[in-house]
N, C-alpha and C positions, 0 to 999 in steps of 0.2 A: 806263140802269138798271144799278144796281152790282150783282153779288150775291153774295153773303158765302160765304166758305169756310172751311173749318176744317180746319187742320193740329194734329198731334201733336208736341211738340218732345221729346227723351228726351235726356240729357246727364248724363254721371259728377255735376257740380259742379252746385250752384246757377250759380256766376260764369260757367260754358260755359252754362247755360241762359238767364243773364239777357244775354251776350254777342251770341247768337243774335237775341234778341226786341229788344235794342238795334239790330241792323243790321235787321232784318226793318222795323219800325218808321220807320226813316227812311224809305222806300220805297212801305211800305203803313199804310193804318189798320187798328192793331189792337186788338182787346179780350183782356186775361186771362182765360179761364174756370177758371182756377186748376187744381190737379190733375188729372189724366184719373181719371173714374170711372165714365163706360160707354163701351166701343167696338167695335164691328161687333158687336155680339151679347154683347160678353164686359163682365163685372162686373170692374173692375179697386179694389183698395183699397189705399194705399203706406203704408206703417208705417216711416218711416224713424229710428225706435228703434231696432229690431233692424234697419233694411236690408234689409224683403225688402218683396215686391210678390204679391198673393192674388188670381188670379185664377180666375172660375167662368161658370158662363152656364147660372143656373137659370132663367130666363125663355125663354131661345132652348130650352131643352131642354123644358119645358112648353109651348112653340111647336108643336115638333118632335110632341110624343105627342098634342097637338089635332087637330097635322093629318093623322095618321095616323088617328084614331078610338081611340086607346087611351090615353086621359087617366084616367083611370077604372083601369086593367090592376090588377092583382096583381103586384106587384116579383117579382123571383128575385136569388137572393145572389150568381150571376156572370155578366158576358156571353156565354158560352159553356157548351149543355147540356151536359152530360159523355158524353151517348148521341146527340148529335150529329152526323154522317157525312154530310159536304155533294158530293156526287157531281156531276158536268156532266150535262146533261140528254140524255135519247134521245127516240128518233120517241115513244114512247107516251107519255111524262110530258106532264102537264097544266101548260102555263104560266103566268103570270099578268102583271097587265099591267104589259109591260117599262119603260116611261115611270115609270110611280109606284115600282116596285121602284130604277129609277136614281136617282129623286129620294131617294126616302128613303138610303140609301148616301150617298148625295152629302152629304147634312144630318146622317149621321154620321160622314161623313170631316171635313166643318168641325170637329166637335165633338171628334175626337180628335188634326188637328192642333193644335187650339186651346189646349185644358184639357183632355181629358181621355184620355191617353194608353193608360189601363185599357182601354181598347173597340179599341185599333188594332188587335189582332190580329184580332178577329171583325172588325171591319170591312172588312179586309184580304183576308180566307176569302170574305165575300158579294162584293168587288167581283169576284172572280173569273167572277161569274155573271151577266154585269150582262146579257151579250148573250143570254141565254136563261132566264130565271130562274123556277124552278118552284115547286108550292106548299110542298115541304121547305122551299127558301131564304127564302122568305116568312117561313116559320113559325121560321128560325134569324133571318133578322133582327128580326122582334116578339119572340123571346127577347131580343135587346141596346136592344130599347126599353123593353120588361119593368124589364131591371135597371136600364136610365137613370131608371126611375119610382122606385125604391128609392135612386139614389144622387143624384139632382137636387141637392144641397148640398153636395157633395163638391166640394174648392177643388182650384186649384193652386197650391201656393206656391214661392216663388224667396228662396233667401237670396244674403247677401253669397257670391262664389263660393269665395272666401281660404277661409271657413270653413267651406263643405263641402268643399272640399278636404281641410283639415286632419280632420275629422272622418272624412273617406274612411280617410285615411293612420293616424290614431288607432283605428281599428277594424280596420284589417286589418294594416297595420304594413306598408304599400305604401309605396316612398321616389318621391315625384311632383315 
């Protein structure tokens, strides 16, 4: 029994891409599924007009607030309360359970190596806490699920690098 696999091929040039799937080809049976436009979780869409590449992961992020129980929450306008002060835990503080506090962390560390970079820092602060995590921290991580319910559409996009470079250097008048 055969069973099928699927590789991602990424390549400057069409002619390095069509290169590749020429040698691949002789070796194995292959099928084109044409552009990549969903992978591990992330929405991928390529605009090769302009050169850039829009990547988001609103479905894994409404995944993400299901299986928490907060599909439903009220957004907030950043991932981090301003009156927020996340301390290590002592004998009295009340913990909560350490398993679901990892996972959750974990499913927003995917999500801000991925796309969405805005959340590293708070997510950076909770994982501090993973090995005793109390209902404060709880309640600082349902705050960056909160705002992920408010900003679910928010992409990440990637231009040609030449031109943000040049636009680095045009805005500050940096010589790179």
């Amino acid at each position: 029994m055969r069973r099928s696999q699927t590789i991602v091929i990424a390549g400057k040039t069409d002619f390095q891409l069509q290169n590749v799937k020429d040698s691949l080809s002789q070796k194995f049976e292959l099928k084109d599924l044409g552009s990549l436009r969903y992978f591990l979780g992330m929405s991928i869409t390529q605009d090769s007009d302009s050169e850039s590449i829009v990547i988001n992961q609103p479905a894994y992020t409404k995944k993400l607030l299901e299986n928490f129980g907060i599909q439903e929450c009220k957004p907030v306008a950043t991932p981090v309360s301003s009156s927020s002060k996340l301390i290590k835990a002592t004998e009295s503080d009340e913990c909560v359970d350490k398993t679901k506090y990892q996972s959750a962390v974990g499913s927003l560390m995917y999500l801000a190596v991925c796309t969405r970079p805005d959340i590293s820092f708070a997510v950076n602060s909770l994982a501090k806490f993973n090995s005793k995590p109390t209902k404060d921290h709880w309640s600082a991580l349902k705050h960056v699920l909160r705002y992920l319910q408010g900003t679910r559409m928010l992409e990440f996009v990637t231009q040609k690098i030449v031109e943000i470079l040049l636009d680095i250097q045009m805005q500050t008048g940096l010589v790179i």
